[in-house]
C-alpha atoms as one frame of an Amber mdcrd trajectory, in Angstrom:
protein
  13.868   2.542 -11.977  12.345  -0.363 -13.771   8.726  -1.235 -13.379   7.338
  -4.572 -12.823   3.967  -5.773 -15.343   2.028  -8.631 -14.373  -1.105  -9.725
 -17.026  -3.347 -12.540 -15.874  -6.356 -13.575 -18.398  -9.041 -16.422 -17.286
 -12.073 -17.517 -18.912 -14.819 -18.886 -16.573 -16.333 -22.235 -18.010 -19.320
 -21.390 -19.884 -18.774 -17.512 -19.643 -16.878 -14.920 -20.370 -12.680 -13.668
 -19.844 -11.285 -11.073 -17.435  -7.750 -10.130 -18.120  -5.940  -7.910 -15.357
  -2.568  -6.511 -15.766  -1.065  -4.628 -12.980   2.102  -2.660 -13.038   4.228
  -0.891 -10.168   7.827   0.481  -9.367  10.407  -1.449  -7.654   9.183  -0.367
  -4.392   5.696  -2.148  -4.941   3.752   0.823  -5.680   1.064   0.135  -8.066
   1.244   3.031 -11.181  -1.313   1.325 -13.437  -4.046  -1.238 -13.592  -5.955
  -2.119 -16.465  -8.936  -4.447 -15.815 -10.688  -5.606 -19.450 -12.782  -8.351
 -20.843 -15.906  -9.540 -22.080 -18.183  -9.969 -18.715 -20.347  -7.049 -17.258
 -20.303  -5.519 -14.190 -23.542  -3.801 -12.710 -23.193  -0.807 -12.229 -19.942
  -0.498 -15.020 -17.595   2.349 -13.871 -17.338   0.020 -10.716 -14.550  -1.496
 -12.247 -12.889   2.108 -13.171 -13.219   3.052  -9.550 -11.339  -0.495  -8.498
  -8.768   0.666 -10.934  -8.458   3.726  -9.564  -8.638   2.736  -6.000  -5.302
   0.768  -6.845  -3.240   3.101  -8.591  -0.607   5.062  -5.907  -1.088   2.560
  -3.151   1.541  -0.457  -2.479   0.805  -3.795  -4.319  -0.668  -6.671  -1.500
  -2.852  -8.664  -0.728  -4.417  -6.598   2.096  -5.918  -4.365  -0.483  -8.347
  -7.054  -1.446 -10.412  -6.242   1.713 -10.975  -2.688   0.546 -11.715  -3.946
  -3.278 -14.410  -6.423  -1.649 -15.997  -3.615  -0.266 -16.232  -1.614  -3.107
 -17.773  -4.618  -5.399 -20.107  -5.640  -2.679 -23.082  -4.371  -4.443 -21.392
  -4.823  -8.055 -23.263  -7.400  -9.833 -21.675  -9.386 -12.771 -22.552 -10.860
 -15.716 -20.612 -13.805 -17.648 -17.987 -13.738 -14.485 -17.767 -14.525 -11.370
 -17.266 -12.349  -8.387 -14.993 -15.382  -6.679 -13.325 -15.660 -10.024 -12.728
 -11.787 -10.481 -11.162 -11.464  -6.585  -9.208 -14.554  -7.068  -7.756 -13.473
 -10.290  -7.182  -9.724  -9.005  -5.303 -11.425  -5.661  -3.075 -13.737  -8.011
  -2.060 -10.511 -10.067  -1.517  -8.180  -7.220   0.376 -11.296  -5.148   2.984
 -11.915  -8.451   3.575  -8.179  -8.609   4.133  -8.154  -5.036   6.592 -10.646
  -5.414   7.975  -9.540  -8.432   8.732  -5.617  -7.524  10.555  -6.794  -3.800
  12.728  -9.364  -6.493  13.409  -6.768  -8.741  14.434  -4.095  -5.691  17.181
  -6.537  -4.470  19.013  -7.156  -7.927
């Protein structure tokens, strides 16, 4: 069973890059996330528990509610938190798409 990767990088104007790549199994399940870049988040093992929070669960957009929660009180340097949900929804949306392309080849 083949596994789908999506990697998005931005760099917010004036500040700093995220880069998230995302990868899951043909049936959308999400088996590794990997969230990197040169920004700062407030308290920092936020972002582990995000990546944690994703792994075993089903790639879509739905999750992003949950995520919001859990950087509600996150604060970030050098990125935004608009820029780091809309780049996290883009990633987990492509996979999405990819995995349900890849299950009907």
């Amino acid at each position: 069973m083949a596994e789908v990767t999506i990697s998005k990088v931005i760099k917010e104007k004036g500040g700093k890059y995220i880069s998230i790549e995302v990868s899951a199994t043909q049936d959308c399940i999400i088996t590794h996330v990997n969230i990197t870049g040169d920004f700062f988040a407030f308290p920092p093992e936020a972002i582990d528990e995000v990546e944690k929070y994703l792994r075993g669960r089903k790639a879509a957009k739905s999750l992003i509610d949950s995520i919001k929660r859990l950087i509600s009180t996150v604060e970030f340097a050098g990125v935004s938190r608009e820029k780091f949900l809309d780049l996290l929804v883009h990633v987990l949306e492509e996979v999405g798409r990819s995995c349900r392309a890849s299950a009907r080849d």
